[in-house]
N, C-alpha and C positions, 0 to 999 in steps of 0.2 A: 825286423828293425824296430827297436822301439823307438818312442815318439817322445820319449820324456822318462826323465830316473825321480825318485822318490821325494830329491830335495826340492824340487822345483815348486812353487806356486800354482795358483790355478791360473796365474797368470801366465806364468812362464811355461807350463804345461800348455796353454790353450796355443802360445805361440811357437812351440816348435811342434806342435801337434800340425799346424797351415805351414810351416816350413816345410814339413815333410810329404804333407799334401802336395804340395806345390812345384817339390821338389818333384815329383813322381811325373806330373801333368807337365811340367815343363821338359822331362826326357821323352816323353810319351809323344809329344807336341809333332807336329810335323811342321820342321824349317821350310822357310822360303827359300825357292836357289835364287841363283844373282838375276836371273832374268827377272822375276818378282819383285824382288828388290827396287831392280834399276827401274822398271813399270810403275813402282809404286812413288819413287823419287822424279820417273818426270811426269806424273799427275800433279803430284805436289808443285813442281817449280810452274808449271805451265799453268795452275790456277792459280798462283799471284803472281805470274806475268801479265794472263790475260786477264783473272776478275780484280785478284783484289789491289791492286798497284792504279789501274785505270780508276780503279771505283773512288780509292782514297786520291788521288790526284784531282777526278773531277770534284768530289765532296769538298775539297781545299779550297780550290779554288771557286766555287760556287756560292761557298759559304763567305767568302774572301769578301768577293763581288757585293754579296747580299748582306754583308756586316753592318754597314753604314743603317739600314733601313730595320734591322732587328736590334739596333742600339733606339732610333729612335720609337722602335714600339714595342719596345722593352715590355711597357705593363701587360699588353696579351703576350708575350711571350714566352715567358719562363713559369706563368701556369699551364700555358700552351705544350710548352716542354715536357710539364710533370705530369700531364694529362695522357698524352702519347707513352710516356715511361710507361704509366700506371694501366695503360689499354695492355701494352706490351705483359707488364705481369701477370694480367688476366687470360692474357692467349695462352703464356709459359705453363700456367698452373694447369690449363686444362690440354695442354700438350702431355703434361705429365703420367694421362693415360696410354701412352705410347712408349714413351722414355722420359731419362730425366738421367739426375747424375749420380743418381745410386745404378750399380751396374756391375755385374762381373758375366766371365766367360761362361757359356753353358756348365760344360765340366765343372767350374768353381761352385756352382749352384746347386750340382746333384749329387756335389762329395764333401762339399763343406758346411751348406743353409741347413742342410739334413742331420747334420752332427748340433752336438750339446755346444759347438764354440759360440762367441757372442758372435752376432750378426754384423755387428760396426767395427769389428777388426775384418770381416771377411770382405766387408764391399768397400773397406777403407779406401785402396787402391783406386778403385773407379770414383768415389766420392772427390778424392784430392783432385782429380783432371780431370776435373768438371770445376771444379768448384776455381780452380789457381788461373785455367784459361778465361773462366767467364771474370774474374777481378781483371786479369789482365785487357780483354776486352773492351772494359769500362773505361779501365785509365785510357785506350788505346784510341777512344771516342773522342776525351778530355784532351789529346794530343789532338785531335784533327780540329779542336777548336779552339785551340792555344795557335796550333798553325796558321788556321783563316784567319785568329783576331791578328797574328803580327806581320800576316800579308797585308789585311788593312789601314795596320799604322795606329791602331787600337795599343791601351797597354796592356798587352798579353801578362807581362811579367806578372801584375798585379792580382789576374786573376790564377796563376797559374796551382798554388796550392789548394783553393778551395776546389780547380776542375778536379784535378787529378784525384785528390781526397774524396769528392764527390763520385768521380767516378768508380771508383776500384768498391764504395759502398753498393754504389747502386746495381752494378755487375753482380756482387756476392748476392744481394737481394734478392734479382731475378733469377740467380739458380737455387736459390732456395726457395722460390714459388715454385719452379721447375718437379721439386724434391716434393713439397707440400704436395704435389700433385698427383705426386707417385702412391700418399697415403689410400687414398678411396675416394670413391666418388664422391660422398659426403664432403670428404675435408678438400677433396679440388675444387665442387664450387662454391663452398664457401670462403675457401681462399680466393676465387676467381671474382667471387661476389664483392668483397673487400675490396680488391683493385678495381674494379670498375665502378662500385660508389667511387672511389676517389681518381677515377679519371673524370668523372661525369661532374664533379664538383668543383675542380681543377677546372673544364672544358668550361663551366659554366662561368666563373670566376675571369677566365679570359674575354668569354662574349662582350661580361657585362663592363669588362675593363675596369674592375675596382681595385684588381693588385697594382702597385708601383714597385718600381722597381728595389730590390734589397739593396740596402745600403753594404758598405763592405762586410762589414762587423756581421750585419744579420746574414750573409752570403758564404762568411768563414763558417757561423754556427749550424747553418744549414748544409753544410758538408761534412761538417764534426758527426751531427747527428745521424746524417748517412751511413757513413765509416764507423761507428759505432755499432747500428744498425745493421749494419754487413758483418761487425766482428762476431755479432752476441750470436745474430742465424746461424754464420758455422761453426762458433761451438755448440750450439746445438743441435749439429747436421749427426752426429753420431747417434744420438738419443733417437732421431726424427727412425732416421735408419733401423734400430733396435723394434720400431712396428711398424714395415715394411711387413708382406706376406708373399712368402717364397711363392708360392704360384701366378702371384702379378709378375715378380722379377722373374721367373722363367721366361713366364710368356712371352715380355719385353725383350728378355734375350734372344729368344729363339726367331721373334719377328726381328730383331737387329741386326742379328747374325745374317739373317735370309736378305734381306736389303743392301748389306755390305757387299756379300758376295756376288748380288748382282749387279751392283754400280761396279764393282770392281773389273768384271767380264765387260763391261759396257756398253751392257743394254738396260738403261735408263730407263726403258718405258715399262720394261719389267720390274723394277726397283719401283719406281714411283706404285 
């Protein structure tokens, strides 16, 4: 079989060179039968029936409740807010020594990271579903506090562009801490480092209650610069990807792989 004819690019060559690859692993693959299947469709329905429907219902309303009293102490709160974000990214980046959202199958890593193709078409796959759920994510936050402000009676409408905007940045963000982290140990804590100066600056900021609250204008532009912020990290999630080193991404797979298959049998205390 060959993989590519003469007129092709080195572009075009490198991509039916992973078609072909692909195409091999995916015959080679051993299918799920329907019992699998259906196992694996009512894990899924029965974790947002029971976690995440209850979780986002009580978050609604809790926050609903608690509106009136985070309106009035707005000034600790929205550095309060960014503080938290900014701990959260620091945990992401040095989770990154485990996983992160560069990611392919064992096989994809010992037939394709080993060949001359580029690296950011191989792990592209794993990089987009990581990167499109965690924007999703974000926004999906922005909606649980569009919802509590307009159970309150709050004008939700008003805020509703800067959440969402805001949020779908701040998602891409922390999966690109996530990724940063995936680099080395070097560049995890020092991406880790970065976010916890600026939580601790943020936390301090609220102690001392000197922010007030953003005006709308300063609240549009400080979602602008999020969403921004999130576009520029994953275009350059491919680049980041290109110095990845195939022995971290094994490792990460083959501890992934091993984790999965044992939540999946469901023994938990072996997975953990």
């Amino acid at each position: 079989m060959s993989l590519s004819d003469g007129s092709e690019g080195p572009a075009g060559a490198a991509g039916s060179a992973m078609r072909s690859v692909r195409a091999v692993l995916h015959a080679r693959r051993e299918r799920p039968s329907g019992g699998d299947l259906a196992y694996r469709l009512y894990l899924a329905v029965m974790l947002v029936i029971i976690v995440v429907a209850p979780a986002v219902r009580g978050a609604i309303l809790e926050l609903a409740d608690a509106w009136p009293t985070l309106s009035s102490s707005a000034p600790q709160a929205f550095p309060l807010i960014g503080s938290l974000l900014a701990a959260l990214g620091a945990l992401l980046a040095l989770a990154g020594a485990h996983t992160g959202p560069a990611r392919a199958t064992l096989p994809e890593i010992d037939l394709l990271l080993t060949t001359a193709l580029p690296r950011q078409r191989v792990i592209a796959r794993g990089l987009w579903r990581s990167l499109l759920p965690s924007a999703f994510a974000g926004r999906g936050v922005a909606g649980v506090l569009l919802a509590s402000a307009a159970l309150s009676g709050s004008d939700a409408g008003r805020m509703s562009l800067p959440l969402v905007s805001g949020g779908l940045g701040v998602g891409l963000i922390l999966c690109a801490a996530m990724l940063l982290g995936q680099l080395g140990r070097s560049v995890r804590w020092s991406v880790a480092a970065v976010f916890a100066a600026a939580a601790a600056g943020l936390l301090i900021s609220a102690a001392a209650a000197r922010a007030r609250p953003p005006e709308a204008a300063v609240t549009a532009a400080i979602a602008a610069i999020l969403l921004t912020a999130g576009i520029i990290v994953t275009a350059a999630a491919p680049v980041l990807v290109g110095r990845l080193r195939w022995e971290a991404l094994r490792d990460q797979s083959v501890r992934l792989s091993a984790v999965s298959g044992l939540a999946l049998t469901g023994d938990m205390r072996m997975a953990t």
